[in-house]
C-alpha positions in Angstrom: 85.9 15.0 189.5 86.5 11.0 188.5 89.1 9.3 190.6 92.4 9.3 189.8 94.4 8.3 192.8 94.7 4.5 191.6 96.6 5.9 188.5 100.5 5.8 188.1 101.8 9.0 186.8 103.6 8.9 183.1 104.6 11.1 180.7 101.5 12.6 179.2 101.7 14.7 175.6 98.7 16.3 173.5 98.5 18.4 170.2 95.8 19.9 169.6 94.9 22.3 166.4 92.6 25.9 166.0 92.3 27.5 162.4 91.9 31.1 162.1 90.6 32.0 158.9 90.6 35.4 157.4 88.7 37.0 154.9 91.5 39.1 152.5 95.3 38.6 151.9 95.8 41.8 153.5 95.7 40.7 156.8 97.9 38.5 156.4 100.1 40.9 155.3 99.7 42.8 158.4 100.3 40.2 160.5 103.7 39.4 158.7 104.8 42.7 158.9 103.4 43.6 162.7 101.8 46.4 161.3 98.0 45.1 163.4 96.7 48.1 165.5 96.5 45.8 168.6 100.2 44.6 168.6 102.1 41.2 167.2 99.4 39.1 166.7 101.2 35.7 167.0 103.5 36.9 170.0 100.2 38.1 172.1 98.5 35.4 171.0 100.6 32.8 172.4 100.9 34.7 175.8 97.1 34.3 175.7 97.5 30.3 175.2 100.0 30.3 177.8 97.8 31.9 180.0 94.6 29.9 178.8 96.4 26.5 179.2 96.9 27.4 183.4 93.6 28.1 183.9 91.9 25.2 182.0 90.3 23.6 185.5 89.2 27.2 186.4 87.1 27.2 183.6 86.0 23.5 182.9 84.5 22.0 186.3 85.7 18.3 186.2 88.9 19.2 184.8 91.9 17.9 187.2 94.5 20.5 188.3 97.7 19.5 187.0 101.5 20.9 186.7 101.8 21.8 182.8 105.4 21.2 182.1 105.9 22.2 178.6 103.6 24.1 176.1 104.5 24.5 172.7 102.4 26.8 169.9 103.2 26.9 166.5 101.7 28.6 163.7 101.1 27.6 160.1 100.2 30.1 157.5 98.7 28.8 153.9 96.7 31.3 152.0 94.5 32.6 154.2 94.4 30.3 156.6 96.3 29.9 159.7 96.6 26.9 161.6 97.5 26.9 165.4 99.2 24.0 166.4 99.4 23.3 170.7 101.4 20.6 172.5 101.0 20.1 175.9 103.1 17.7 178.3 103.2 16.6 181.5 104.6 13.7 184.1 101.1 13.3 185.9 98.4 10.3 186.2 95.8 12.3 184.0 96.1 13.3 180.6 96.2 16.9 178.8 94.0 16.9 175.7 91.5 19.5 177.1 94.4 21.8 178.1 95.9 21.5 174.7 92.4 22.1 173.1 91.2 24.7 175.4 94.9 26.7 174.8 94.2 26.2 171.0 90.8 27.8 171.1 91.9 30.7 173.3 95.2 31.4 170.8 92.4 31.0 168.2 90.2 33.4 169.7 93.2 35.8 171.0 94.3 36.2 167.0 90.0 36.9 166.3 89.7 39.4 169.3 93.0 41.3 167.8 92.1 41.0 164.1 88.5 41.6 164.2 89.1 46.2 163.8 90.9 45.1 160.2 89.1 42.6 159.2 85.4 41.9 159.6 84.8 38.4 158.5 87.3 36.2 160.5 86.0 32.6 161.6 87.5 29.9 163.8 87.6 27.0 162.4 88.3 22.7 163.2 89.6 22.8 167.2 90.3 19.5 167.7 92.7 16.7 169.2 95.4 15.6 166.9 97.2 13.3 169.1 97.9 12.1 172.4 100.3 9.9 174.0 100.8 8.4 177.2 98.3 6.5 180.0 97.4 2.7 180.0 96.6 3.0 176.2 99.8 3.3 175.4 101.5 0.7 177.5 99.4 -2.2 177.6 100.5 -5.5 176.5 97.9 -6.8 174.3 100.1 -10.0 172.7 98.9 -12.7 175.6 95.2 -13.4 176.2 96.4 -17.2 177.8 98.5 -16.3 180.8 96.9 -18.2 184.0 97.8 -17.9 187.9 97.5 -19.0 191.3 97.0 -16.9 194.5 98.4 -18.0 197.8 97.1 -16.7 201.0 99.6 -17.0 203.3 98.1 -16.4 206.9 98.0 -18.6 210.5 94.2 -17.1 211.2 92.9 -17.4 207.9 93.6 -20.8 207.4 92.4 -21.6 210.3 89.1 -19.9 210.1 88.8 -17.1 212.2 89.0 -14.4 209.5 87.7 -14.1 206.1 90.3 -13.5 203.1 90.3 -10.0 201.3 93.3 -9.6 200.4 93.4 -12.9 198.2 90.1 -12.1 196.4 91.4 -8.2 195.8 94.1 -9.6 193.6 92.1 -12.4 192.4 89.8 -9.3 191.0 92.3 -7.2 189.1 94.2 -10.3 187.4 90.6 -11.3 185.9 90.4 -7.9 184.9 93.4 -8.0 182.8 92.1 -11.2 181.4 94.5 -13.6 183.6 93.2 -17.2 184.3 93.1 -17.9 187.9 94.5 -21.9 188.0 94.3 -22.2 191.5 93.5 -20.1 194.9 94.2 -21.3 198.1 94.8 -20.1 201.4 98.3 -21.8 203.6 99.3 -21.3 207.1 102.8 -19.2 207.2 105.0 -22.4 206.8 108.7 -21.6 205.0 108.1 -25.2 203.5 104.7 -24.8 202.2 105.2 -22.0 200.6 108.2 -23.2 199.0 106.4 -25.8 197.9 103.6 -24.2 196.2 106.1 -22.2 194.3 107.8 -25.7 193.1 104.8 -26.9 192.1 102.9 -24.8 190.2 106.2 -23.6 188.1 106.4 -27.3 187.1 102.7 -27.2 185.8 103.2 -24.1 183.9 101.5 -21.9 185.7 102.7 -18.1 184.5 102.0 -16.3 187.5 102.2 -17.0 191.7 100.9 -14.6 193.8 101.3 -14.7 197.4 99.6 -12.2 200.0 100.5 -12.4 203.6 103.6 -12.8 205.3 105.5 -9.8 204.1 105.5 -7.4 207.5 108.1 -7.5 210.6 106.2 -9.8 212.7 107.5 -13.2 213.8 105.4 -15.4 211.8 106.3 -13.4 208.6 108.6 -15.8 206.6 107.0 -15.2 202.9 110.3 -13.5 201.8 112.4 -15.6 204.0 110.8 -18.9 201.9 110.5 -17.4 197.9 114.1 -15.7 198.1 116.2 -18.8 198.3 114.5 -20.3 195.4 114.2 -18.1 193.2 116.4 -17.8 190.5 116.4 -13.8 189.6 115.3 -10.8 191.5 113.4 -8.6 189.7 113.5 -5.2 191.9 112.1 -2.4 189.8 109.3 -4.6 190.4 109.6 -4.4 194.1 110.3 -0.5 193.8 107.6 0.5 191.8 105.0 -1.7 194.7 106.6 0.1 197.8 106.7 3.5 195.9 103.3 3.3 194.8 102.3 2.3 198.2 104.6 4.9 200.2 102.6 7.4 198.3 99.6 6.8 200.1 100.2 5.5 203.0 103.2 6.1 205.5 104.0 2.8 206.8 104.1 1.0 202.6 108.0 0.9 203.3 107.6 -1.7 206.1 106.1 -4.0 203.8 109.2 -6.6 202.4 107.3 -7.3 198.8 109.3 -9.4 196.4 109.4 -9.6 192.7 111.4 -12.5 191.2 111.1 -15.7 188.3 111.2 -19.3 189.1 112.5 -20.3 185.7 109.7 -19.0 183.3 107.5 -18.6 186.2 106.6 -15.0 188.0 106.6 -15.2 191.7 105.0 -11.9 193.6 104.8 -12.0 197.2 102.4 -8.9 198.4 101.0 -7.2 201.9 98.5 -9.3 203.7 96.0 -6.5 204.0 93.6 -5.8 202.0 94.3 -2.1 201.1 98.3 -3.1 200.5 97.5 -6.3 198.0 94.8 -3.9 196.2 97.4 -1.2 195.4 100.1 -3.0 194.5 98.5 -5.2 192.4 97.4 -1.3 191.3 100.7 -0.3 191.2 102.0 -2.7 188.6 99.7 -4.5 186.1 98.8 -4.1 183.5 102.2 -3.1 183.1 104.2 -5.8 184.5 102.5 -8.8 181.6 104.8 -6.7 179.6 107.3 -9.4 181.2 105.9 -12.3 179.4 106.8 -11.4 175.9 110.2 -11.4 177.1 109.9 -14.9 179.6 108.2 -16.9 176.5 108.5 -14.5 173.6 105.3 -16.4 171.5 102.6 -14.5 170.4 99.1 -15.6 171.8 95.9 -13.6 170.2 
């Protein structure tokens, strides 16, 4: 099955549609009035969805388990045609179309199987995805194509050349991937007053983003925090939640990590885990999503 563990879960909906199509007016009659051999066609039927939808990864091989939380099945009569309509939903990181597709075939196909000894010349008819909603597609920002950043390594050995930087180039990766110019990336000893600095200076040229990485454990000579939270001007901490939360959920020790989420007038400051794992999934954890911010800090659209 394709990886999903670097997803964030969100509300996930799908409809999906079958049409059952039979061959003489009196079968529909004989649905209306429950008088089919077999039973109530569209209450068994939609047992059979219900059932159907559950079992969707039994049946399809690369298809995720996942908690269904709602299924919905309507039916739609015109002529002699009846359209099956299925909604699916679920808070998950994967989305439901194939269970909503594969519960409208087997309602579909539940309604043939109990028709079929009154009426010979039933066909199934146009299963296919209506809509879907929820997943990256429906929550990415696509106003600002000019936003630009720096990333600041914080870290004593780095700096000084006994280790190589990960961490740095991990974050460096996903903001180029979300189409973020990197302005500037440099690596800084753990100094209170050079990182400071750095902050100062790049809000003055404009720069949209700073990202630090380093500096935010328990250890003595971890003073990121202790350096961006004086000057900052607002806290963002949903921001700061969402990182640790993200993190916590695959690792145990994520809520050690001090990670901090503010503005420097129009300026985003992030300060992230050192390591390379802890940068990597928080910068995971919250973009796209978070250049959602920018619409609100500078409000002009940018194509």
């Amino acid at each position: 099955m394709v990886d999903i563990t670097h997803k964030n879960t969100t509300l996930r909906t799908a409809v999906a549609q079958a049409i059952v199509k039979v061959s003489k007016p009196e079968t529909i009659q004989a649905i209306k009035n429950d008088t089919v051999p077999k039973g109530n066609v569209f209450a068994m039927s939609k047992a059979a969805g219900l059932l159907g939808v559950k079992r969707t990864p039994d049946i399809l091989p690369d298809c995720h388990p996942l908690p269904i939380e709602f299924t919905g099945i309507e039916y739609k009569v015109d002529g002699l045609e009846i359209t099956v309509l299925f909604t699916v939903k679920t808070i998950y990181k994967t989305g439901v179309e194939v269970e909503a597709m594969h519960g409208a075939s087997v309602v579909a196909l539940n309604m043939y199987d109990m028709l079929k000894p009154i009426d010979k010349g039933i066909e199934i008819h146009t299963i296919k995805l209506l809509n879907k909603k929820g997943g990256k597609s429906d929550f990415k920002d696509t106003f600002r194509k000019d936003l630009t950043a720096a990333v600041v390594v914080c870290s004593d050995s780095i700096s000084a050349g006994h280790k190589e930087d990960r961490a740095g180039k991990a974050i460096i990766s996903k903001l180029e991937s979300c189409d973020v110019k990197i302005s500037e990336y440099i690596i800084i000893p753990d100094e209170k007053g050079s990182i400071q600095q750095k902050a100062k200076s790049y809000q003055e040229q404009g720069i949209d983003m700073v990202i630090y990485t380093g500096g935010t454990g328990l250890s003595g000579r971890d003073v990121t925090p202790e350096a961006l939270l004086p000057i900052l001007d607002r806290r963002i901490p949903g921001i700061e939640e969402a990182i640790r939360n993200y993190g916590q959920e695959r690792m145990p020790f994520a809520m050690l990590s001090r990670s901090v989420a503010g503005t420097l007038g129009d300026t985003l400051v992030l300060a992230l885990p050192g390591s390379t794992n802890g940068a990597k999934e928080s910068m995971d954890a919250i973009f796209p999503s978070v250049l959602h911010i920018f619409r609100i800090l500078k409000g002009a659209r940018h194509d």
